[in-house]
C-alpha positions in Angstrom: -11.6 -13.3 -6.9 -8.1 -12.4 -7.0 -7.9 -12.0 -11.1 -10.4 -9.7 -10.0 -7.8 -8.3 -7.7 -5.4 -7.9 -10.4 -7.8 -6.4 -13.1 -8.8 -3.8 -10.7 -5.4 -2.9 -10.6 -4.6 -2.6 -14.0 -7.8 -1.0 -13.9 -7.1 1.5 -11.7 -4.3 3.1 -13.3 -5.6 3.7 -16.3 -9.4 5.0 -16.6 -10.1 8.4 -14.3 -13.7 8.0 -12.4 -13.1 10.7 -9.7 -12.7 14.7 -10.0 -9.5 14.7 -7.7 -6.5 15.2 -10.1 -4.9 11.9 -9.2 -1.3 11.8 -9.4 1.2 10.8 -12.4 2.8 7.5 -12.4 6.4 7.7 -10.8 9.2 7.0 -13.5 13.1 6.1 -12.8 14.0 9.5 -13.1 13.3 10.5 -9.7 13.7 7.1 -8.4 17.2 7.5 -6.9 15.5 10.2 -4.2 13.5 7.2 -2.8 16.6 5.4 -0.9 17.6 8.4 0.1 19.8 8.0 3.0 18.0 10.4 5.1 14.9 8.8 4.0 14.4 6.4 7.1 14.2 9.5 9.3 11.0 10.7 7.5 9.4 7.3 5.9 10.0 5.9 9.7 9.3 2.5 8.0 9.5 0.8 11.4 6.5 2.9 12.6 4.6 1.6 9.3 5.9 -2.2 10.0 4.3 -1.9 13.6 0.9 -0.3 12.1 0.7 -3.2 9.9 0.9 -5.4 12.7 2.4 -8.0 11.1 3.5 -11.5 12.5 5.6 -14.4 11.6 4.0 -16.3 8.8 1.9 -13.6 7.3 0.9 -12.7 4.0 1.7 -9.0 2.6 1.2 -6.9 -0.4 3.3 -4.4 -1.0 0.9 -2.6 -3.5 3.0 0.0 -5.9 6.0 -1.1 -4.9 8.6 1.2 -6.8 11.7 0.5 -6.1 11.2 -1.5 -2.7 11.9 0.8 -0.4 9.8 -1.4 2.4 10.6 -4.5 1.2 13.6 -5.7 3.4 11.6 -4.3 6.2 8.5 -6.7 5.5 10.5 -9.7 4.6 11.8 -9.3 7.9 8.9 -8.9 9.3 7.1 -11.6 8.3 9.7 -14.1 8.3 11.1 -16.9 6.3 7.4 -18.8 6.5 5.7 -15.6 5.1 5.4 -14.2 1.8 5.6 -10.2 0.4 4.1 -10.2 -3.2 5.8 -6.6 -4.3 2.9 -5.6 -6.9 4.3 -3.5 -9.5 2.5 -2.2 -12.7 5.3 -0.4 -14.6 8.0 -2.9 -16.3 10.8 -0.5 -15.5 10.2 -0.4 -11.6 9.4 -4.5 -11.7 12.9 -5.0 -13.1 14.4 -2.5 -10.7 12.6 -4.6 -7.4 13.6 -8.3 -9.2 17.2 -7.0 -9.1 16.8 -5.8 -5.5 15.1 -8.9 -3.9 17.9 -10.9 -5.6 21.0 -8.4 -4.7 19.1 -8.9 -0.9 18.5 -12.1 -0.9 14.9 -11.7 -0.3 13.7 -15.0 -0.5 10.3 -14.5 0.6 9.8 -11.7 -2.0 7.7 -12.4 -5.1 7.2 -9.6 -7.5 4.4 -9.6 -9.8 4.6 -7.5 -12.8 1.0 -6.1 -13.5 1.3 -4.9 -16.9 -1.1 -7.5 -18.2 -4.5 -9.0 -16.4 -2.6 -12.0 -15.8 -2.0 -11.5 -12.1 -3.0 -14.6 -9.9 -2.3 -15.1 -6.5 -3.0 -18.3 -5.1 -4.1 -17.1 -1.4 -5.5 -14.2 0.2 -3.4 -11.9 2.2 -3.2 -10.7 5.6 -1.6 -7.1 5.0 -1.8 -5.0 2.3 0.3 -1.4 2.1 -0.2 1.7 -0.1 2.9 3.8 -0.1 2.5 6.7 -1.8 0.6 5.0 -4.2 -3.4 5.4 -2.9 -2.9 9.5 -4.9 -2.3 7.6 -8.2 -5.3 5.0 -8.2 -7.6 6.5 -10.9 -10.2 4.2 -9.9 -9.6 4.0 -6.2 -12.8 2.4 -5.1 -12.6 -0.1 -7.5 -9.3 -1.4 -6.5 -10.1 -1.2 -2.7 -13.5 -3.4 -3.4 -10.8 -5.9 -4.8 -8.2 -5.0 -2.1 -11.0 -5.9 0.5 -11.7 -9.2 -1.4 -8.2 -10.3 -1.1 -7.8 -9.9 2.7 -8.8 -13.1 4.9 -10.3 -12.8 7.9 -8.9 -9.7 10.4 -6.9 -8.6 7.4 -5.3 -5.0 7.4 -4.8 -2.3 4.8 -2.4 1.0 5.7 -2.7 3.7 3.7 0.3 5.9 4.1 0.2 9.3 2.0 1.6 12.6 1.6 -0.3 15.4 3.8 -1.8 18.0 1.7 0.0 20.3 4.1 1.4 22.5 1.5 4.2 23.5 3.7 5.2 19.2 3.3 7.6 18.4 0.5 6.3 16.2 -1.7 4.1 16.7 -4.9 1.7 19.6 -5.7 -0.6 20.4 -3.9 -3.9 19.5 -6.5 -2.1 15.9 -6.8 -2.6 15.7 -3.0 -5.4 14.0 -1.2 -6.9 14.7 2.4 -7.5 11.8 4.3 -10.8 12.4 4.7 -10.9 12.0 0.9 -9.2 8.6 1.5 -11.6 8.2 4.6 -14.7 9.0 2.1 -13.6 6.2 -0.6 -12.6 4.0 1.1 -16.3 3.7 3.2 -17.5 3.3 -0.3 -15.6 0.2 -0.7 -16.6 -1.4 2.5 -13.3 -0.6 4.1 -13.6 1.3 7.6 -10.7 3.5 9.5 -9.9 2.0 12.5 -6.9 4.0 13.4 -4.8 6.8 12.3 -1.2 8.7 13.2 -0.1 12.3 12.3 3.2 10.7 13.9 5.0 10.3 10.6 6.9 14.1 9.5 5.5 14.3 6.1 2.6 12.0 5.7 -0.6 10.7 7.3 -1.4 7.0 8.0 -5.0 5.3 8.1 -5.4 1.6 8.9 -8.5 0.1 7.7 -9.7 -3.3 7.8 -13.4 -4.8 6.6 -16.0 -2.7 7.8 -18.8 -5.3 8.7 -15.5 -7.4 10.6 -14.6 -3.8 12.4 -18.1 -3.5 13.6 -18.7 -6.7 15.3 -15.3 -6.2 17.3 -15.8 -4.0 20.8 -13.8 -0.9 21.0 -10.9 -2.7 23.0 -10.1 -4.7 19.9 -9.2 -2.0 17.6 -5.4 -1.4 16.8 -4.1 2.4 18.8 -2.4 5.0 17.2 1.0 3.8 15.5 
């Protein structure tokens, strides 16, 4: 189940099965704008930790990682007994986030390089994040059918994406993706919404966890808006 998890991925990013012009791979010339100092103030990555809802102990994927922005904000969030796998498919960006974790000290970081199908994790997750990745996935409902299969039990994806807002900085607008596109695809990989925030300045955020889970649980039980 989770090579499956790992050849979805690789998947993913290489064979189009939607009409949405999905986004092109980042690449290290831009990558200096992502740690931006002024990018706290829009990324609000404590607002993302807390729709996560992550605890001591957890298990998180970080998937797209780039240059991990959001990891020292999940390896503190999950605490020396959890784990961040900071999946990354492109060599360059892998390199950039093994430097990181070590210049950090991030011991509870493991990057995985997903270049080849040779991806294995050895547990399911609890959390798993899309950062400005979700508009690159060429075969999005593939890799959320295999992003659902690696959650346990009350696991959480966020999706957190550009708004197609064209008045937003970010990419152009026909790379962007509504998130009732998002909403739409990911229903057809058994994922539900359960919550959502227009709190963030420049993008949207959907939480989504196991549809048949969501629907057993009354209305009290699912997360608020972040």
């Amino acid at each position: 189940m989770m090579r499956l998890f790992a050849l979805c991925l690789a998947l993913s990013l290489a064979t189009a099965c939607t009409p949405h012009a999905r986004a092109p791979l980042s690449d290290l010339t831009t990558a200096h704008e992502w740690d931006a100092p002024d990018r706290d103030e829009w990324q609000m990555p404590h607002a993302i930790v807390q729709a996560l809802e992550i605890k001591p102990g957890m298990k998180v994927v970080d998937l797209g990682a780039g240059t991990g922005y959001m990891l020292p904000f999940l390896s503190e969030a999950v605490g020396p007994e959890g784990k961040v796998y900071a999946v990354e498919i492109q060599k360059d960006f892998a390199t950039m986030l093994r430097f990181r974790t070590h210049h950090e000290q991030l011991a509870n970081v493991e990057v995985i390089e997903d270049t080849a199908i040779s991806m294995t994790l050895t547990e399911k997750v609890d959390r798993v994040l899309l950062l400005n990745t979700y508009r690159q996935l060429e075969q999005p409902i593939a890799m959320m059918k295999a992003v659902r299969a690696a959650l346990n039990p009350g696991g959480l994806v966020v999706i957190v994406d550009v708004r197609p807002d064209p008045r937003v900085e970010g990419p152009p607008p026909e790379q962007r993706l509504s998130p009732n596109t998002v909403e739409a695809e990911a229903r057809g990989a058994g994922l539900t919404v359960i919550a959502d925030s227009t709190h963030l300045p420049r993008d949207y955020l959907l939480v989504l966890a196991d549809a048949e889970e969501a629907a057993k649980l009354p209305p009290s039980a699912t997360p608020t808006q972040p």
